[in-house]
PDBQT receptor file of N, H, CA, C and O in Angstrom, charges set to zero:
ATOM      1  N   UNK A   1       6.908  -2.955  -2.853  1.00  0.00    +0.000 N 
ATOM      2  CA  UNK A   1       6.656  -3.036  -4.270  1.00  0.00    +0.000 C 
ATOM      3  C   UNK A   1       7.825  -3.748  -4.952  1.00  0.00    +0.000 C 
ATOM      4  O   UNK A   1       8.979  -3.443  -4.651  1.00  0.00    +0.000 OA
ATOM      5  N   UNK A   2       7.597  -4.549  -5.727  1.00  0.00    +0.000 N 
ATOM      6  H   UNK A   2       6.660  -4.797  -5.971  1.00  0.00    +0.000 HD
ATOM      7  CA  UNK A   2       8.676  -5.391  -6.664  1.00  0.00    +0.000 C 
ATOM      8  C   UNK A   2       8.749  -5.098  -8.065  1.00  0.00    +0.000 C 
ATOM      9  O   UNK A   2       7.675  -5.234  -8.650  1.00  0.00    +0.000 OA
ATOM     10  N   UNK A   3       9.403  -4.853  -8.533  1.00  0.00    +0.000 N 
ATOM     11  H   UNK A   3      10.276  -4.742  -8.057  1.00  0.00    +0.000 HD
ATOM     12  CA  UNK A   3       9.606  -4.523 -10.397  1.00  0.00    +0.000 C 
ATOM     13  C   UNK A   3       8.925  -6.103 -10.965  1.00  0.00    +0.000 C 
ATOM     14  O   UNK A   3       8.401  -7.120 -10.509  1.00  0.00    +0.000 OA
ATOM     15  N   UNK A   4       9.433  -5.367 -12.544  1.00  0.00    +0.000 N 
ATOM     16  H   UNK A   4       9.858  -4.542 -12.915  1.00  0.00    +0.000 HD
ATOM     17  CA  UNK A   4       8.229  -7.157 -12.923  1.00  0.00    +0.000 C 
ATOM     18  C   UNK A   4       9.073  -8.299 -12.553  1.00  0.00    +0.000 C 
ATOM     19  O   UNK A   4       8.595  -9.382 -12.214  1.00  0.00    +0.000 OA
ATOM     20  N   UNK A   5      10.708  -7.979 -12.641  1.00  0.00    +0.000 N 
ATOM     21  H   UNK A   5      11.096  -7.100 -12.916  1.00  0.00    +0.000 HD
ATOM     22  CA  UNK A   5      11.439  -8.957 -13.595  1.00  0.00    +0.000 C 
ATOM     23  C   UNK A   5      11.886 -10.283 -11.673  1.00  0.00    +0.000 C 
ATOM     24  O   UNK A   5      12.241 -11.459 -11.603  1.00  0.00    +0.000 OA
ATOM     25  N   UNK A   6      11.487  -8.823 -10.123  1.00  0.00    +0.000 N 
ATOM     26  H   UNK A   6      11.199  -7.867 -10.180  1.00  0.00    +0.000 HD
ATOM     27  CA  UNK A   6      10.941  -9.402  -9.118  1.00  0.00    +0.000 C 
ATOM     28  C   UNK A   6       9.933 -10.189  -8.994  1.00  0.00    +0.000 C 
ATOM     29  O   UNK A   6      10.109 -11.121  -8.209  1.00  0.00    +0.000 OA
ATOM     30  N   UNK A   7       8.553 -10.101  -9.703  1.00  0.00    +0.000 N 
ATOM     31  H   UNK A   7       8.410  -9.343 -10.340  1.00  0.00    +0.000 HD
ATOM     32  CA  UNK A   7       7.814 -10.366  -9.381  1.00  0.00    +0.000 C 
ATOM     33  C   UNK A   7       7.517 -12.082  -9.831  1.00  0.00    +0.000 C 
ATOM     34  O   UNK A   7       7.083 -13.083  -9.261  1.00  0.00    +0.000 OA
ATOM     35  N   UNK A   8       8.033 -11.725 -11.191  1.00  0.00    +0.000 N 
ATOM     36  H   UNK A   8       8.386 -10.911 -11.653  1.00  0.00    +0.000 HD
ATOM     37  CA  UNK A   8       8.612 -13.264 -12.218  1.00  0.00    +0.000 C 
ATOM     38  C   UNK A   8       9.406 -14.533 -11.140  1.00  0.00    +0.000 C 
ATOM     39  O   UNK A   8       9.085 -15.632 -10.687  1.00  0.00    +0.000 OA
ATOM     40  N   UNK A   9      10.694 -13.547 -11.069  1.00  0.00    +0.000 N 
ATOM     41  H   UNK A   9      10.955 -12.654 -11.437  1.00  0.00    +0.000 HD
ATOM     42  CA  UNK A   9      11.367 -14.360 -10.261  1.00  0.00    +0.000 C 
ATOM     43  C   UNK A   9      10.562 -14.675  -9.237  1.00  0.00    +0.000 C 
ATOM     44  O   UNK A   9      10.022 -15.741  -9.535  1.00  0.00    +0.000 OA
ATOM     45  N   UNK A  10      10.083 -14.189  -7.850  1.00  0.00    +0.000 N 
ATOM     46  H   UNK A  10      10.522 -13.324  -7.608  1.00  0.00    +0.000 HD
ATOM     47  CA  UNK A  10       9.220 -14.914  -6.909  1.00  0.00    +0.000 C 
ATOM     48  C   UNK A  10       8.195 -15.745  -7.305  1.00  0.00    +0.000 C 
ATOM     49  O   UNK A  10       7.950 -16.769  -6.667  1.00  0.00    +0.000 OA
ATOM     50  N   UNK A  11       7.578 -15.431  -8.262  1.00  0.00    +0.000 N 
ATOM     51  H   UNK A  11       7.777 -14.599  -8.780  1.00  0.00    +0.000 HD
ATOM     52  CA  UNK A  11       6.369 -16.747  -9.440  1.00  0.00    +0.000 C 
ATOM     53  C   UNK A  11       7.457 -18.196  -9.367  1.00  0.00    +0.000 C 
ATOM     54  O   UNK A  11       7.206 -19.283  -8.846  1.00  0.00    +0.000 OA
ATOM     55  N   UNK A  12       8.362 -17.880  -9.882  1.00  0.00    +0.000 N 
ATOM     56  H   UNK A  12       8.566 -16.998 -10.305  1.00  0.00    +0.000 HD
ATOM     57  CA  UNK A  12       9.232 -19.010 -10.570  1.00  0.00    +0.000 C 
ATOM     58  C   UNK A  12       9.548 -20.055  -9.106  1.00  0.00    +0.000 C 
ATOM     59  O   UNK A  12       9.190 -21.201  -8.834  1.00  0.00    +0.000 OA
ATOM     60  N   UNK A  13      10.336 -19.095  -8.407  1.00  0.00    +0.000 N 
ATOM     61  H   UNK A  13      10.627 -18.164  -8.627  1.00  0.00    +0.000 HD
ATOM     62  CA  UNK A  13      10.307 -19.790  -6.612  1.00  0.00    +0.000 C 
ATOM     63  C   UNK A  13       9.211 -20.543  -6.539  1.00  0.00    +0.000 C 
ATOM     64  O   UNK A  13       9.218 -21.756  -6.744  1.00  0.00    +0.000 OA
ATOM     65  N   UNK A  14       8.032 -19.757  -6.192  1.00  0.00    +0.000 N 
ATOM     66  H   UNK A  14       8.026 -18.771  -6.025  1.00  0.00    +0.000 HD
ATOM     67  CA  UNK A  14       7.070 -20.362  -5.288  1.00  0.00    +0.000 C 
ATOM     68  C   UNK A  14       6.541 -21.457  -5.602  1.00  0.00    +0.000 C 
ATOM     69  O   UNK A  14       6.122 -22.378  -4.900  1.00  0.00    +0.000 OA
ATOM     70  N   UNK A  15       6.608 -21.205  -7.525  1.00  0.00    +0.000 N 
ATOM     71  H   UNK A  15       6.948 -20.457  -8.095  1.00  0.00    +0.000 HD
ATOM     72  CA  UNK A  15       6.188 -22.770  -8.234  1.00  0.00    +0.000 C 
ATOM     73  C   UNK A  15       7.124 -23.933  -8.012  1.00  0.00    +0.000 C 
ATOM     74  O   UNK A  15       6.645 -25.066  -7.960  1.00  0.00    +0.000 OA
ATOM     75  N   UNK A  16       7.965 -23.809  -7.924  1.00  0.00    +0.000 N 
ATOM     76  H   UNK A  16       8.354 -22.888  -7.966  1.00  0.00    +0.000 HD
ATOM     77  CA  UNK A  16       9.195 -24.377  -8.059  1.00  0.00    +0.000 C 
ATOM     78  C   UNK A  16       8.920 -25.405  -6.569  1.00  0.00    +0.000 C 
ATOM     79  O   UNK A  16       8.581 -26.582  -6.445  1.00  0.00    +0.000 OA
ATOM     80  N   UNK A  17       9.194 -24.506  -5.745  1.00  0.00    +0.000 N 
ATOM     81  H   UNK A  17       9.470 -23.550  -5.846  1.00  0.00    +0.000 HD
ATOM     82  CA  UNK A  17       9.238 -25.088  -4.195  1.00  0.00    +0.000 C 
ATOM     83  C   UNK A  17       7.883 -25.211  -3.781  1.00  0.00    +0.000 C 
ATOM     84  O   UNK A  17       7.649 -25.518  -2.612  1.00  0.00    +0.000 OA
ATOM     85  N   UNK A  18       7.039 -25.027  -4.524  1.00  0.00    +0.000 N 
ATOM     86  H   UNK A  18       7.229 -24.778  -5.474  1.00  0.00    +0.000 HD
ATOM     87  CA  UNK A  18       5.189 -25.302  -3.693  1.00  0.00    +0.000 C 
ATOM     88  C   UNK A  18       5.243 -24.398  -2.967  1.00  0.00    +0.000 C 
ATOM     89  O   UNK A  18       4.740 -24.808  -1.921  1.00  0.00    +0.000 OA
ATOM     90  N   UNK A  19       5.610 -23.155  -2.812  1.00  0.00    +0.000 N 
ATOM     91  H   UNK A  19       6.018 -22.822  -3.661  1.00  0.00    +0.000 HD
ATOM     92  CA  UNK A  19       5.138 -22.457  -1.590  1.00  0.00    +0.000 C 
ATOM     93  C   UNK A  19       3.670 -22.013  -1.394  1.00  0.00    +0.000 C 
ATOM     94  O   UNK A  19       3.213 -22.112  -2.533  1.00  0.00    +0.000 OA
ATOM     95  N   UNK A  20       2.854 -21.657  -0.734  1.00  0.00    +0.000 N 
ATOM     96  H   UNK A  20       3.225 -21.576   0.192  1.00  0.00    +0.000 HD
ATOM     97  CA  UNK A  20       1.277 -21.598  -1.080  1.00  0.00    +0.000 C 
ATOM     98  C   UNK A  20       1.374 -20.098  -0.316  1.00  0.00    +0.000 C 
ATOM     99  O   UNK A  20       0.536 -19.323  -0.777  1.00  0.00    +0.000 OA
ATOM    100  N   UNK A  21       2.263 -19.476   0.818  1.00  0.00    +0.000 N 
ATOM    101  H   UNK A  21       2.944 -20.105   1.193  1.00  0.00    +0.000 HD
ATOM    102  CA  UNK A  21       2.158 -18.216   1.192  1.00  0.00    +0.000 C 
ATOM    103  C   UNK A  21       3.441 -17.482   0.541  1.00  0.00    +0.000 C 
ATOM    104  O   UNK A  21       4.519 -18.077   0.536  1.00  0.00    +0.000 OA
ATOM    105  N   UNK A  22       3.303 -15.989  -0.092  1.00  0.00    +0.000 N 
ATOM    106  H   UNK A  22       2.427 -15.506  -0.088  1.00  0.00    +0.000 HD
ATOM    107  CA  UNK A  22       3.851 -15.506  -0.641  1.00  0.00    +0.000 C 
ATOM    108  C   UNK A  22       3.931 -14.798   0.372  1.00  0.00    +0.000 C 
ATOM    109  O   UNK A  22       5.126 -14.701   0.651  1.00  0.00    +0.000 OA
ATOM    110  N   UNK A  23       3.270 -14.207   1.131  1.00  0.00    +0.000 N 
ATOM    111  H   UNK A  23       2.299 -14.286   0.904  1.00  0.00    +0.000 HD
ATOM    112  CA  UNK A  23       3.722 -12.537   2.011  1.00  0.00    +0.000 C 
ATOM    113  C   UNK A  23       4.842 -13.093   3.195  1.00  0.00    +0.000 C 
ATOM    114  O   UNK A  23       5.889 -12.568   3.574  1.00  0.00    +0.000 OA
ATOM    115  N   UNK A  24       3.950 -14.822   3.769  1.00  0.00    +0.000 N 
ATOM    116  H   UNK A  24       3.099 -15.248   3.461  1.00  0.00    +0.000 HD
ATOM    117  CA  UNK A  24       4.657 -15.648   5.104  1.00  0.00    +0.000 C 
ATOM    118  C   UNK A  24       6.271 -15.376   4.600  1.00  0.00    +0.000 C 
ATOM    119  O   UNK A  24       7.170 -15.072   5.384  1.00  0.00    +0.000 OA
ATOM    120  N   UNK A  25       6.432 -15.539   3.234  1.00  0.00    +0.000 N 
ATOM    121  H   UNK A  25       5.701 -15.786   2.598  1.00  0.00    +0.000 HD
ATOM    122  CA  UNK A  25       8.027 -16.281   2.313  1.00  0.00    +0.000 C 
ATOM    123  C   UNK A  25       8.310 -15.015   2.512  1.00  0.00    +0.000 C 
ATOM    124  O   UNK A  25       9.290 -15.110   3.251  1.00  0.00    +0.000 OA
ATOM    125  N   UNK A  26       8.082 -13.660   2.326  1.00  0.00    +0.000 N 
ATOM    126  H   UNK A  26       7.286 -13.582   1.726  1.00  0.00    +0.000 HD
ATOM    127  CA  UNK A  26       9.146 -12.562   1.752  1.00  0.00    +0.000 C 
ATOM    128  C   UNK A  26       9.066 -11.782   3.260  1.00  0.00    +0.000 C 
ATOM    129  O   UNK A  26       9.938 -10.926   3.408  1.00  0.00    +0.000 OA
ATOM    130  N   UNK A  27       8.366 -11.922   4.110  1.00  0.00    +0.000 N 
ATOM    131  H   UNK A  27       7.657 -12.617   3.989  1.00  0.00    +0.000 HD
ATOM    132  CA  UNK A  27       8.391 -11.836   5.749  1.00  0.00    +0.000 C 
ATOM    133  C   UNK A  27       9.554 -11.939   6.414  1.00  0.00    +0.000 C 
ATOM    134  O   UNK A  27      10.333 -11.146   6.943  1.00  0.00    +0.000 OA
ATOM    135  N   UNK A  28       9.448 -13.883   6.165  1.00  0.00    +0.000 N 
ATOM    136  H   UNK A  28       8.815 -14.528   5.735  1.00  0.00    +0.000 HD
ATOM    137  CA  UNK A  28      10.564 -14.010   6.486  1.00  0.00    +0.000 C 
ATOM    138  C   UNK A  28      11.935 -13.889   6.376  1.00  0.00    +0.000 C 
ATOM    139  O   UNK A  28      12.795 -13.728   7.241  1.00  0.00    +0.000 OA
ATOM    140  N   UNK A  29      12.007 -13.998   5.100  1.00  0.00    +0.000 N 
ATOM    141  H   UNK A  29      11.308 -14.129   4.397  1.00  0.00    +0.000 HD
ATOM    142  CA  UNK A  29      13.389 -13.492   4.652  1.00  0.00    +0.000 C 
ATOM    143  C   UNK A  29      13.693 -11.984   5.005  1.00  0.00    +0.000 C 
ATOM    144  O   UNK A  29      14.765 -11.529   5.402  1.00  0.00    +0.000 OA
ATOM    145  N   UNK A  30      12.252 -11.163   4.722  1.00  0.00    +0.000 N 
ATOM    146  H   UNK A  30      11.381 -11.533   4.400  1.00  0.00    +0.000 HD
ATOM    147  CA  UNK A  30      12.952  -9.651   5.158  1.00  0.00    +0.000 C 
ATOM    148  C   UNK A  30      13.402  -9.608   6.434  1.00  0.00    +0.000 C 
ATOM    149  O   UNK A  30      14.220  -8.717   6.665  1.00  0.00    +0.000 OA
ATOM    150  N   UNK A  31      13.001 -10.545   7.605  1.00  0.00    +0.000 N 
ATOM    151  H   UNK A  31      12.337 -11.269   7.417  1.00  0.00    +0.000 HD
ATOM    152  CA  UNK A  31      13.054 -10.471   8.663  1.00  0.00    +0.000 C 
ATOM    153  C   UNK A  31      14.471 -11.016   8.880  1.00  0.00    +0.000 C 
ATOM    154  O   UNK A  31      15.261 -10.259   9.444  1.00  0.00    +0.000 OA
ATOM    155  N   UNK A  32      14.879 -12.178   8.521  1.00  0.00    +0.000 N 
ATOM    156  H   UNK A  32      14.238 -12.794   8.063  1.00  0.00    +0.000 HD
ATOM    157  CA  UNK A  32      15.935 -12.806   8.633  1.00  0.00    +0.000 C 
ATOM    158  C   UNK A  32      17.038 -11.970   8.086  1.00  0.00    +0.000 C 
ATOM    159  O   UNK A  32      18.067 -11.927   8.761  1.00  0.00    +0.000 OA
ATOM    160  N   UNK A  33      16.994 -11.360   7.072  1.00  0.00    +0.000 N 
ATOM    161  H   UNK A  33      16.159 -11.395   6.525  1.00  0.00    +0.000 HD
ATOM    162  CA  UNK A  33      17.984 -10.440   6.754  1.00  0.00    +0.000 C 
ATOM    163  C   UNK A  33      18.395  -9.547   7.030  1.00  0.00    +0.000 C 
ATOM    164  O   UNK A  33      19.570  -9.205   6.902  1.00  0.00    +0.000 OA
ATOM    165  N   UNK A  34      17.382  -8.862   7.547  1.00  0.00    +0.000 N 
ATOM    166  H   UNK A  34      16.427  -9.141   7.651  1.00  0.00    +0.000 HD
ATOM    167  CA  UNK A  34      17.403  -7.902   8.978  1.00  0.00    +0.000 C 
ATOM    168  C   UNK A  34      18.440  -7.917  10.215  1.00  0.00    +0.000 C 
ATOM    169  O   UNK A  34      19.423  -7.313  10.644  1.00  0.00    +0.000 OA
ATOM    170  N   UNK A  35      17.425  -9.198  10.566  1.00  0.00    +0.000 N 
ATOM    171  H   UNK A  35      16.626  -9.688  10.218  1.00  0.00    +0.000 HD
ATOM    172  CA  UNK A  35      18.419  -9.601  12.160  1.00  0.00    +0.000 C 
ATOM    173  C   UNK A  35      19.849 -10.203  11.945  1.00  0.00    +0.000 C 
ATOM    174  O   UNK A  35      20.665 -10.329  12.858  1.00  0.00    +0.000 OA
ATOM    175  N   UNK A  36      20.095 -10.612  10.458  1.00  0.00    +0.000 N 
ATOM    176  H   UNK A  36      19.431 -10.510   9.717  1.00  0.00    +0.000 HD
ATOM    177  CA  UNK A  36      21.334 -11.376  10.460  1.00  0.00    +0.000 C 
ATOM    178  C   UNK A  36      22.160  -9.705  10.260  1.00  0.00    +0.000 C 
ATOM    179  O   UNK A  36      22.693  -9.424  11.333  1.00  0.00    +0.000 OA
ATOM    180  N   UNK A  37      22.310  -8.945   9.539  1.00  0.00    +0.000 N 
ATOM    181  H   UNK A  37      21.877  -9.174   8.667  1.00  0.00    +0.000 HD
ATOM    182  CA  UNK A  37      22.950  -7.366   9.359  1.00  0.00    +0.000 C 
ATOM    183  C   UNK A  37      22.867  -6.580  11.238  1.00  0.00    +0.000 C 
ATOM    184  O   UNK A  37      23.760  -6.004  11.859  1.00  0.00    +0.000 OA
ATOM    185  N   UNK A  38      21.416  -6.896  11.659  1.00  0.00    +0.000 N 
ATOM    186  H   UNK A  38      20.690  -7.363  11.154  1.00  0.00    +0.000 HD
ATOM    187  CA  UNK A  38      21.769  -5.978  13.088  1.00  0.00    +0.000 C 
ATOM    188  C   UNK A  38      22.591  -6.496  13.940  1.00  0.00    +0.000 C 
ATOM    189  O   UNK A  38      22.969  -5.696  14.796  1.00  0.00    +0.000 OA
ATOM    190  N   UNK A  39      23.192  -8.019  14.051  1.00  0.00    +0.000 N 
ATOM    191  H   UNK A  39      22.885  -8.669  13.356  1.00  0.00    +0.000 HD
ATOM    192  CA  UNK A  39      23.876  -9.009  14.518  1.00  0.00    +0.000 C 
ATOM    193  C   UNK A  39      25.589  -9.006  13.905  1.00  0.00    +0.000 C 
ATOM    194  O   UNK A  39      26.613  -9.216  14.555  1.00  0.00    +0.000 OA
ATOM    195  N   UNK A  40      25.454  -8.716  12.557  1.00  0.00    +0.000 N 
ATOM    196  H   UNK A  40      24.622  -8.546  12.029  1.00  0.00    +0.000 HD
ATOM    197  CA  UNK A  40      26.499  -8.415  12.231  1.00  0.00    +0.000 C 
ATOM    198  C   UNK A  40      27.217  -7.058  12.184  1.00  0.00    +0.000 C 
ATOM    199  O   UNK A  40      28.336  -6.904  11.696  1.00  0.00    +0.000 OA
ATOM    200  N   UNK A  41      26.586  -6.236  12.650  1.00  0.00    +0.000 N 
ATOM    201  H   UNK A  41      25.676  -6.361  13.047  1.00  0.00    +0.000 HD
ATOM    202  CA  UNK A  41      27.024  -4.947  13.047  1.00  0.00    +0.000 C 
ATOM    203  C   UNK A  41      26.669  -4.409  14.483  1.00  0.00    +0.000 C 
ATOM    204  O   UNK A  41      26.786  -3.192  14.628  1.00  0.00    +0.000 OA
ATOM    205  N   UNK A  42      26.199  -5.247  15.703  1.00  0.00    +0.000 N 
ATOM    206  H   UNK A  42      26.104  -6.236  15.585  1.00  0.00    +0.000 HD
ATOM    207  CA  UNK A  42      25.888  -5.140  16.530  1.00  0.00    +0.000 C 
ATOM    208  C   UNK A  42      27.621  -4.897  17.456  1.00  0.00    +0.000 C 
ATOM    209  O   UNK A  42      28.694  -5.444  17.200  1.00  0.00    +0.000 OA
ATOM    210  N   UNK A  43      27.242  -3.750  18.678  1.00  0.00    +0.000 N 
ATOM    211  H   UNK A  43      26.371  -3.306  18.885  1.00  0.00    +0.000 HD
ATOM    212  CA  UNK A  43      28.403  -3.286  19.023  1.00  0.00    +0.000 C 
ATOM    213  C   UNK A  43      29.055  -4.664  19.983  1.00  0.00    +0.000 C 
ATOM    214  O   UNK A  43      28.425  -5.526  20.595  1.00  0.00    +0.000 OA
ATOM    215  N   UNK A  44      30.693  -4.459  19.820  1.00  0.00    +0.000 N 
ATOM    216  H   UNK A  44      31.205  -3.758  19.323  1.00  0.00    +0.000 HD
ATOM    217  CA  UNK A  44      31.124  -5.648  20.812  1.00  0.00    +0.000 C 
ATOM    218  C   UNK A  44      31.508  -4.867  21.988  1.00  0.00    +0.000 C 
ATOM    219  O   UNK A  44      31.462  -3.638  22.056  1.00  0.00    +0.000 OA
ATOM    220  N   UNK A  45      32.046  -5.995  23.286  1.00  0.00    +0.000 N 
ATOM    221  H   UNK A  45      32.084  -6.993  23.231  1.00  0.00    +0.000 HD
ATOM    222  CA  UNK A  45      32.982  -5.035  24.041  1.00  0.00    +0.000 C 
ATOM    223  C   UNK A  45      34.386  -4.922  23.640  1.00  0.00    +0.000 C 
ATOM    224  O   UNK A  45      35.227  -4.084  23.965  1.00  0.00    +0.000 OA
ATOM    225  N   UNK A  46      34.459  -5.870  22.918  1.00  0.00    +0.000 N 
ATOM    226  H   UNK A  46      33.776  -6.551  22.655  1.00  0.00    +0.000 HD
ATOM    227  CA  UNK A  46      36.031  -5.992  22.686  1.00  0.00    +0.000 C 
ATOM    228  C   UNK A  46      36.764  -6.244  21.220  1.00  0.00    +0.000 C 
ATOM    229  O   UNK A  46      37.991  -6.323  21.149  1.00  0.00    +0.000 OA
TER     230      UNK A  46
């Protein structure tokens, strides 16, 4: 769920850049932001 002032802002993006999939766009990023944090806190040996 996104508040309005989210929902605006992603309107403004998608027009902006032509995006035509909204769920593909916030997928990915959730995804990417994800793996970039489990990567950056992923254990070392050393």
């Amino acid at each position: 769920m996104l508040n309005d002032a989210e929902v605006r802002a992603l309107d403004r993006y998608c027009e902006q850049f032509h995006v035509t999939n909204r769920s593909k766009l916030i997928r990915e990023a959730v995804i990417r932001t994800i793996l970039q944090k489990m990567d950056e806190n992923s254990p070392t040996l050393f």
